[in-house]
N, C-alpha and C positions, 0 to 999 in steps of 0.2 A: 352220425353217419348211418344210410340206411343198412338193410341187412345184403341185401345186394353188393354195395361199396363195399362191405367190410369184405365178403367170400372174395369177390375179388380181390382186393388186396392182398385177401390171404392165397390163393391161388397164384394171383402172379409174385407175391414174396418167395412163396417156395420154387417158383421156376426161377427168379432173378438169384437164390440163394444157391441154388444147383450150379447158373452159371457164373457168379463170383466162384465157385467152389473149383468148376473145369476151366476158367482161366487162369488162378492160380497154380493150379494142379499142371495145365501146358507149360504157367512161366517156369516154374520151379521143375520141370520133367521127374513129375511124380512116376512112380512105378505101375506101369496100366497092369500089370499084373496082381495089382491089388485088389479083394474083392470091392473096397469100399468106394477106389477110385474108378472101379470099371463100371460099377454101379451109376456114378456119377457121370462117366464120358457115356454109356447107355440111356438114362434118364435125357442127359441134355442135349445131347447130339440130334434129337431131331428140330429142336428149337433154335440150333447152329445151322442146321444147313440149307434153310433159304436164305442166307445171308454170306454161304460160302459162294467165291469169287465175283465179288464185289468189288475186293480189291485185287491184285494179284500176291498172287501166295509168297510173296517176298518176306516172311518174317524174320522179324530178328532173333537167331540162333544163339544160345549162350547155354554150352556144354549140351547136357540132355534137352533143355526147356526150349520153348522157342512163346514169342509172342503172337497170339491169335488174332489178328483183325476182325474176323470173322465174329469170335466169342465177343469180343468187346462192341459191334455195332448190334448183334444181338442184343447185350445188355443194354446198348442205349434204346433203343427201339422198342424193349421189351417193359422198361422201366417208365419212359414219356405214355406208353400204348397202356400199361396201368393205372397213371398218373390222371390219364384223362380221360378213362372209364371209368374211375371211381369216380369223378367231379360230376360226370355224366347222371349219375345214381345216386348220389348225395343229394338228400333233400334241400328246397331251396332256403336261403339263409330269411328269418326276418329283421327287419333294420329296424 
């Protein structure tokens, strides 16, 4: 893998890890008043929001948590959009 492929990956690992981290943190209704989780709704909320109202905001509520459509097409979008900038930057194979 070239050096290119790899930053990337490592780049978009930590934006995909932030937002595994704030959809967990929404299903669970972690306390935003935590410095570690405000950090994480800070960090990733900009990466969330060309993705907000996509769907409609109908999520599923369970006590504090609620499920984010929004976070989750994020993550798909953000993970394929890695997936195939690295392939892009990967040197080619010889057979």
């Amino acid at each position: 893998m070239s050096l290119i492929a790899r930053l990337i990956w490592l780049l978009s690992s930590i934006v995909i890890g932030a937002l595994l981290l704030r959809f967990f943190f929404l299903l669970f209704g972690a306390n935003p008043l935590n410095g570690f989780v405000e950090f994480i709704y800070d960090f990733s909320g900009p990466f969330v929001q060309p993705f907000v109202g996509i769907f409609s905001e109908r999520d599923v509520v369970a006590g504090d948590g609620y499920f984010s459509l929004a976070t989750l097409v994020a993550l798909i979008v953000y993970t394929l959009l890695a997936s195939v900038l690295t392939r892009l930057f990967a040197p080619a194979r010889r057979v």
